[in-house]
Backbone as a printed PyTorch tensor [residue, N CA C, xyz], in Angstrom:
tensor([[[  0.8430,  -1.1790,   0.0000],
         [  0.0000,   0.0000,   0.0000],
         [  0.8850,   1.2370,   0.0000]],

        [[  0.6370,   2.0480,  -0.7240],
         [  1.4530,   3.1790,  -0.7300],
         [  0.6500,   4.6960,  -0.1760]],

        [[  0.8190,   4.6410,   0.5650],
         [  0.4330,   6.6600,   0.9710],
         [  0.6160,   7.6320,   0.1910]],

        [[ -1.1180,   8.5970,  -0.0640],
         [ -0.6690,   9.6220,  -0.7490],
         [ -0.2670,  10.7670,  -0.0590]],

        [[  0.7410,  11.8220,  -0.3980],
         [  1.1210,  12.6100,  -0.2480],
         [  0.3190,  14.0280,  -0.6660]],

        [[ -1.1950,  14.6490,   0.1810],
         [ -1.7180,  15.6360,  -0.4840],
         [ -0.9710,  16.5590,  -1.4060]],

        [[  0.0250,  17.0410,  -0.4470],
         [  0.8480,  18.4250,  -0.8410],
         [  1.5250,  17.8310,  -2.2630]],

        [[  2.4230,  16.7620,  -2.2940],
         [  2.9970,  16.1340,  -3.5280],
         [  2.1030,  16.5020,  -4.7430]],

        [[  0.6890,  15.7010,  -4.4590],
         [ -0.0960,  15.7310,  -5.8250],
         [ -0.7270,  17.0630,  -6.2980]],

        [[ -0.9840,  17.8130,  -4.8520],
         [ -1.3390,  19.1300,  -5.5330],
         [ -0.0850,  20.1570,  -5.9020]],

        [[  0.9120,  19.9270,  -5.6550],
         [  2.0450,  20.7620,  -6.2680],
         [  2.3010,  20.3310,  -7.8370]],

        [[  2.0980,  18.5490,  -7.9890],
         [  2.2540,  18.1870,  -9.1330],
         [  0.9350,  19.1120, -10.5370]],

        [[  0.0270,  18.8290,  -9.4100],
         [ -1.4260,  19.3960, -10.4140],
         [ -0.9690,  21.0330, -11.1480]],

        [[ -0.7550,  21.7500,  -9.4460],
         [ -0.1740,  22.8950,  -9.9290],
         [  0.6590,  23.4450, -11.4680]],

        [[  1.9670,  22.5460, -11.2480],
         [  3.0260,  22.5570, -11.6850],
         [  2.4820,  22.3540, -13.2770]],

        [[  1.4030,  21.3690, -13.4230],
         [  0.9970,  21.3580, -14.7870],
         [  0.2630,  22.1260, -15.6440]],

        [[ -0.6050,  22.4170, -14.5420],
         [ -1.7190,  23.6590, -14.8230],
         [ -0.7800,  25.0210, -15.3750]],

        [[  0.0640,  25.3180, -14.7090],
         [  1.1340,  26.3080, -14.9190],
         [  2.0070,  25.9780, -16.2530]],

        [[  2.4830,  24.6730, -16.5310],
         [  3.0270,  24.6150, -18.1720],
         [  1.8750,  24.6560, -19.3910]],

        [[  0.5450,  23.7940, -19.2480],
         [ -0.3090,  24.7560, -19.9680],
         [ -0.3090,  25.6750, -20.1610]],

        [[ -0.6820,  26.6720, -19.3120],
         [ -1.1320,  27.8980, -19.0870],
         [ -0.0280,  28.3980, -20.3290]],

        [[  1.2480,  28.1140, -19.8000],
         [  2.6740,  28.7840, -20.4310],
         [  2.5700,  28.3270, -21.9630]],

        [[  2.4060,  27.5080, -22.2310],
         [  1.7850,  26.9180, -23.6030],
         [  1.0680,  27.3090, -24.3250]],

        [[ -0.1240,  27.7740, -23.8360],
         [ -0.6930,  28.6620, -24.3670],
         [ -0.9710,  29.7960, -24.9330]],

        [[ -0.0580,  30.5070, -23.7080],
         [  0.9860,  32.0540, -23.8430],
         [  1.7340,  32.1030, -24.8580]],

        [[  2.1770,  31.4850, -25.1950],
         [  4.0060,  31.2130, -25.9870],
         [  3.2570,  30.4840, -27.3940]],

        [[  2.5000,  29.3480, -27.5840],
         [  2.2460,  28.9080, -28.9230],
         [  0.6690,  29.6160, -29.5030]],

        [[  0.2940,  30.2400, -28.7050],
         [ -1.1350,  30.8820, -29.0060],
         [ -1.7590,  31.9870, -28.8470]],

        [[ -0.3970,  32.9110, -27.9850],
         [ -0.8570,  34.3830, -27.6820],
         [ -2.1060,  34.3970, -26.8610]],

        [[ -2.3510,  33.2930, -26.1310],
         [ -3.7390,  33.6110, -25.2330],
         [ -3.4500,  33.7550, -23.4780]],

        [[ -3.6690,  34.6060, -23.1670],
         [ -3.1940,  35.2450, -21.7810],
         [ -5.5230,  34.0980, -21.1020]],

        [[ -4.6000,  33.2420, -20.6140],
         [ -6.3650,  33.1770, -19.8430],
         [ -6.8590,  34.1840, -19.2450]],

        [[ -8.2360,  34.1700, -18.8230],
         [ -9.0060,  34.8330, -17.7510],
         [ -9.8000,  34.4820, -17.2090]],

        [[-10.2410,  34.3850, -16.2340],
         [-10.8120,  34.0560, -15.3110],
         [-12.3510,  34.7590, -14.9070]],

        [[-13.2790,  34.9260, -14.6080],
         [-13.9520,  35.7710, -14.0130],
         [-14.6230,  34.9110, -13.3710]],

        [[-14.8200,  35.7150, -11.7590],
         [-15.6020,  35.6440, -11.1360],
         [-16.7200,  36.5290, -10.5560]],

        [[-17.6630,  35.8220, -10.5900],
         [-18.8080,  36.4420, -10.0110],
         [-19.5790,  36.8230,  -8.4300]],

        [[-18.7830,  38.0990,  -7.8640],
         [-19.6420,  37.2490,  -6.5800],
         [-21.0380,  38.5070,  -6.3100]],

        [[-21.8910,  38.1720,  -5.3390],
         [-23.0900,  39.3130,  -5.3870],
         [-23.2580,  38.7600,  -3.7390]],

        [[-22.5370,  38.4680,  -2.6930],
         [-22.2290,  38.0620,  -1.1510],
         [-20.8250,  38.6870,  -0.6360]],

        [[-21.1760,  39.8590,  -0.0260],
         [-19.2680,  40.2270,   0.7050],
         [-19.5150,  39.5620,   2.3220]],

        [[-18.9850,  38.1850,   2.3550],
         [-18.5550,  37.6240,   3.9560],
         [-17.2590,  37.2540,   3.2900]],

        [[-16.7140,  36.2990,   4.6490],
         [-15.6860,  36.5910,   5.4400],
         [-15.3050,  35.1420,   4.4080]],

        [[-15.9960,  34.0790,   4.3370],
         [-15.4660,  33.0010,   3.7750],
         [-15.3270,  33.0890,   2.4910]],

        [[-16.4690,  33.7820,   1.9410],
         [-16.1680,  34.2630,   0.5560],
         [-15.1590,  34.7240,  -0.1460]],

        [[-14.8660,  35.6810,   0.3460],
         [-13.0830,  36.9100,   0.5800],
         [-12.3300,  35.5020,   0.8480]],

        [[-12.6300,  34.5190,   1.3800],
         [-10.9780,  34.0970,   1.2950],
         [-11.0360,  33.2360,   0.5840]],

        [[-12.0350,  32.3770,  -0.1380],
         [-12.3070,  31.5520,  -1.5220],
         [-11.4400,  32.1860,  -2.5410]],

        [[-12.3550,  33.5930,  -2.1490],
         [-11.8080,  34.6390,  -3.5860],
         [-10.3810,  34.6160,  -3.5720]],

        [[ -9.6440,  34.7480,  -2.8780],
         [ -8.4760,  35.2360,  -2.2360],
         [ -7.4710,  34.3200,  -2.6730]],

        [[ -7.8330,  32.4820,  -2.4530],
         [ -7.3970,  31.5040,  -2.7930],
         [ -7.2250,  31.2120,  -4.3790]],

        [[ -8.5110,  31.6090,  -5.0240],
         [ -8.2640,  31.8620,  -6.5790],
         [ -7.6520,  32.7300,  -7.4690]],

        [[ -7.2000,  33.9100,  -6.5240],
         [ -6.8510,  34.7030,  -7.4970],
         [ -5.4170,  34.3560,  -7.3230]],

        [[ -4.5100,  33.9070,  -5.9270],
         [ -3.6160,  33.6590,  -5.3140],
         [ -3.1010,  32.3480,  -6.5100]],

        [[ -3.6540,  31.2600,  -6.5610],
         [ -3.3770,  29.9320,  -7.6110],
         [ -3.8030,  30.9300,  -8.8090]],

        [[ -4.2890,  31.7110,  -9.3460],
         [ -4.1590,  32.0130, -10.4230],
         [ -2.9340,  32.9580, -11.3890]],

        [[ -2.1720,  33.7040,  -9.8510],
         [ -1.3540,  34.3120,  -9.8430],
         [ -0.1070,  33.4530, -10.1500]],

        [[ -0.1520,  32.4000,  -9.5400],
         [  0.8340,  31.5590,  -9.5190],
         [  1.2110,  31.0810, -10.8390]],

        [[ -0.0130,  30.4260, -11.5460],
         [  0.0360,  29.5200, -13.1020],
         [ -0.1070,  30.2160, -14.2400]],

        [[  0.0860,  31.6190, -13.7210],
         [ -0.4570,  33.1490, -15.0100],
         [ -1.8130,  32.6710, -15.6290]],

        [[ -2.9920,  32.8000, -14.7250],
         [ -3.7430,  33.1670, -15.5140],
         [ -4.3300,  34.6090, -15.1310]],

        [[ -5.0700,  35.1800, -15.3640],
         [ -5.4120,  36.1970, -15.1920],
         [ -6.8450,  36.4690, -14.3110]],

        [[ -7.1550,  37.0600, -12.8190],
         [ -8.2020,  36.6030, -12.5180],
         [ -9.1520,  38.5600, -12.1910]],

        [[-10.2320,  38.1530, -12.8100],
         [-10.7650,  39.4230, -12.9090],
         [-12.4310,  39.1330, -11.5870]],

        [[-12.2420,  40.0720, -10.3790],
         [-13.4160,  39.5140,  -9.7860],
         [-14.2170,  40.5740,  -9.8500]],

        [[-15.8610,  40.3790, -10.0040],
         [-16.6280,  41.3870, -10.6060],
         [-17.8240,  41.0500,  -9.0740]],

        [[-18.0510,  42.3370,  -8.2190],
         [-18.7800,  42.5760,  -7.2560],
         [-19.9000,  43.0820,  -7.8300]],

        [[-20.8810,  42.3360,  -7.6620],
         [-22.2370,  42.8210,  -8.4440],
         [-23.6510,  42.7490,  -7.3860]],

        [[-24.6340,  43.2590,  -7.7430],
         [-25.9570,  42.8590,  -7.2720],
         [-26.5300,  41.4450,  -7.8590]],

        [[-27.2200,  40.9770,  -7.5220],
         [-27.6110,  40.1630,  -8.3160],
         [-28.3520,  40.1690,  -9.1600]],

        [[-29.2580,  41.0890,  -9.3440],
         [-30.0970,  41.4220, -10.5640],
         [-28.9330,  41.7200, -11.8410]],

        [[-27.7380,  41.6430, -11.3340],
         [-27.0200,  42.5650, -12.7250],
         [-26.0870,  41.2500, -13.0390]],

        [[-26.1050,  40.0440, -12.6070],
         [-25.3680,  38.8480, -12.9440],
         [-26.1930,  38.4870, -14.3000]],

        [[-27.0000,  38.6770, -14.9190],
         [-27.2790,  37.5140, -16.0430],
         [-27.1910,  38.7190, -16.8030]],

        [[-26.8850,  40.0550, -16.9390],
         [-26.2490,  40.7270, -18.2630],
         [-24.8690,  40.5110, -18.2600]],

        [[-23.9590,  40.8470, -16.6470],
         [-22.8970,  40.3620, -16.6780],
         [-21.9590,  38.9970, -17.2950]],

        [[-22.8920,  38.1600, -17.2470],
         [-22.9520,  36.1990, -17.5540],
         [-22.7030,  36.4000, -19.2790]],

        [[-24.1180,  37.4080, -19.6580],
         [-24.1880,  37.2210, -21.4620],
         [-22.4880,  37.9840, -21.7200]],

        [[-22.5010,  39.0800, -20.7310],
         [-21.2890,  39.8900, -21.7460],
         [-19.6430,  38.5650, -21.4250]],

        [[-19.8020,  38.3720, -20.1990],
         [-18.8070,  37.5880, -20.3630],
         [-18.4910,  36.0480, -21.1520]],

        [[-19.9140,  35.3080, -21.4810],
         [-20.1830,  34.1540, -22.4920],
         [-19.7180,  35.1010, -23.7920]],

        [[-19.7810,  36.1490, -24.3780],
         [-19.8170,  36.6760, -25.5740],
         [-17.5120,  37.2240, -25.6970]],

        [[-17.2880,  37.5020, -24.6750],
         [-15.7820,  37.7340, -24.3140],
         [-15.0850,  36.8150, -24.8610]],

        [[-14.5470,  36.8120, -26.2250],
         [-13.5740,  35.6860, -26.1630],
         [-12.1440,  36.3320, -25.1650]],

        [[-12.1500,  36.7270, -24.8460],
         [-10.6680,  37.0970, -23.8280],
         [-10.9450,  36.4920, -22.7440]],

        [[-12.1130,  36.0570, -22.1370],
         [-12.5410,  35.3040, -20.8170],
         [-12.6620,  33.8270, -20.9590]],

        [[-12.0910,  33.1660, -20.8030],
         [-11.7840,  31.1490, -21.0300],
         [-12.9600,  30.8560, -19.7620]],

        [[-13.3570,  31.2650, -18.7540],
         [-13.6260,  30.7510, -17.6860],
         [-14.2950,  31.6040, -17.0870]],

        [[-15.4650,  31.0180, -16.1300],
         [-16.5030,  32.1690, -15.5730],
         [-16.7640,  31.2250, -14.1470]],

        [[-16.6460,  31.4860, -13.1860],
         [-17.4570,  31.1250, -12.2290],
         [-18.3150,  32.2220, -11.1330]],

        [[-19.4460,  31.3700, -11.0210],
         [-20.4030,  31.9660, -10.0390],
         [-19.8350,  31.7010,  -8.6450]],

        [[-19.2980,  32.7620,  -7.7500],
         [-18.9320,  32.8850,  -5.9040],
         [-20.2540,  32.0890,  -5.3970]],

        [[-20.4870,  31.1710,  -5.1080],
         [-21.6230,  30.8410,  -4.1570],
         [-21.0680,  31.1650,  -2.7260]],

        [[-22.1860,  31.3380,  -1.6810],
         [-23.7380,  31.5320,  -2.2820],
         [-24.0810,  32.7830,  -2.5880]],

        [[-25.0170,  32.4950,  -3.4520],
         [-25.9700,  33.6420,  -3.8140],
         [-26.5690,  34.7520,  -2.6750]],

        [[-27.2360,  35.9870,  -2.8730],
         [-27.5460,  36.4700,  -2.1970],
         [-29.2370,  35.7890,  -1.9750]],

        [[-29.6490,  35.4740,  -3.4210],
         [-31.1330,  34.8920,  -3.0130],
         [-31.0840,  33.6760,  -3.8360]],

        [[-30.5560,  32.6190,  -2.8460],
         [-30.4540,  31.2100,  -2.9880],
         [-31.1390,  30.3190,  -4.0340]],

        [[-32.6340,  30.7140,  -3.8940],
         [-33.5200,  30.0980,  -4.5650],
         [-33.1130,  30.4600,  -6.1100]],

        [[-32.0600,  31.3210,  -6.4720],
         [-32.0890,  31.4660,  -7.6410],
         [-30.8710,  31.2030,  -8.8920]],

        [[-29.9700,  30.0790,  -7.2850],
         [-28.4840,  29.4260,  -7.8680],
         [-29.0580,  28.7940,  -9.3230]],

        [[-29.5610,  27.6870,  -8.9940],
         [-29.4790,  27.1610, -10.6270],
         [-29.6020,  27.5210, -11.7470]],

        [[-31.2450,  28.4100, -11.7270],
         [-31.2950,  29.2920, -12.6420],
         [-30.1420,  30.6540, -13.4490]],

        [[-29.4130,  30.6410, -12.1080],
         [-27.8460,  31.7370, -13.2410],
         [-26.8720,  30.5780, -13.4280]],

        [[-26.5660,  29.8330, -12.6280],
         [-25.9200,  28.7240, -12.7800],
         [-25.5120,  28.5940, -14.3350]],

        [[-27.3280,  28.2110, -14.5190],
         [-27.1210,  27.6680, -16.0310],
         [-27.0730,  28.7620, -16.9030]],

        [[-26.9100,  30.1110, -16.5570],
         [-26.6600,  31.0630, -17.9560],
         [-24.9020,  30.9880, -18.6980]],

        [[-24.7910,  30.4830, -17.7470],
         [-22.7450,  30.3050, -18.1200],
         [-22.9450,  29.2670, -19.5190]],

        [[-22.0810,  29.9610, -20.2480],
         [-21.3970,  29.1460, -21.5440],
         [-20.8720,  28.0320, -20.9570]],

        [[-21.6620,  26.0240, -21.2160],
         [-20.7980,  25.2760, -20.8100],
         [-19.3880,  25.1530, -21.2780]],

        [[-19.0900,  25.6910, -21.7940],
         [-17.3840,  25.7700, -22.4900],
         [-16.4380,  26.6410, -21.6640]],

        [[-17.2680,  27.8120, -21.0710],
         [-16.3350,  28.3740, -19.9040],
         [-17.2530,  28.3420, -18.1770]],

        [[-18.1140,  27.0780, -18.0770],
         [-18.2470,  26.7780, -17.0360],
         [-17.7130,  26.1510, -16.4420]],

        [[-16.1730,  26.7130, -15.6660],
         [-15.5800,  26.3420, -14.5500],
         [-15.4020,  25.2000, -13.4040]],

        [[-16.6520,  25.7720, -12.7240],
         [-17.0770,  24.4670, -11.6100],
         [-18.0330,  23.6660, -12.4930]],

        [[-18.3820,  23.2080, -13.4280],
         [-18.8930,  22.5310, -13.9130],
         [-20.8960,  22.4270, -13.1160]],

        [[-21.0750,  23.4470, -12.5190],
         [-22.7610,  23.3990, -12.2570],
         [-23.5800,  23.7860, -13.1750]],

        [[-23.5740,  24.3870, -14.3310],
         [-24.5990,  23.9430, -15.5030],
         [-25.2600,  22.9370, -15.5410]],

        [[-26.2570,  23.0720, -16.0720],
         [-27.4960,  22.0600, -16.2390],
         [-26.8080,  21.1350, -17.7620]],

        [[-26.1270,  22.0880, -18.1980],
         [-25.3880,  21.4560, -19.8350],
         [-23.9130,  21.2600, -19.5850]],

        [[-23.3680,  21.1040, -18.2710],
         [-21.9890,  21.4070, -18.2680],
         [-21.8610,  19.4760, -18.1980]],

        [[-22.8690,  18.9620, -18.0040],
         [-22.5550,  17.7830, -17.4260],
         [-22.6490,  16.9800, -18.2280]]])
């Protein structure tokens, strides 16, 4: 039986995510981006956020976080599905009015839905 080593495999994950990334840069001129969505300022949130932009800093991608209401997330969602400069979109859960995760959930382009919660991401 062999023991895994968390830190090992996530430095390895890292480490790859980061030569992509560089790959991409260098054979394709594409700088990623990131966006996130959040429309909740707490304390756990801020440090989710904090954690992504931190690993994103690390593997160069680029992380853009957009503080919104929530009424203004599903124009925000279309302009960023329409962005080719944006590879990636995720929604900050939770929502400010819960009952209405799935429904924006699924406005994300499954091609730059992130956490994979689309109704089409799956």
């Amino acid at each position: 039986m062999k023991i895994l080593n968390g830190s090992e495999i996530a430095g390895y994950i890292k480490e790859r995510h980061a030569h992509q990334v560089r790959r991409l840069i260098q054979a394709y001129n594409i700088q990623p981006r990131l966006a996130i969505i959040v429309t909740v300022d707490n304390p756990a949130t801020s440090t989710y956020i904090r954690v992504k932009q931190r690993y994103g800093a690390d593997v160069q991608i680029k992380v853009d976080v957009h503080n919104v209401k929530q009424s203004e997330v599903p124009e925000l969602v279309n302009t960023l599905n329409q962005d080719k400069t944006v590879q990636g979109i995720i929604i900050q859960l939770p929502l400010e009015d819960k009952t209405q995760t799935d429904q924006i959930v699924n406005l994300i382009d499954p091609a730059k839905d992130v956490d994979g919660l689309g109704v089409n991401s799956m």
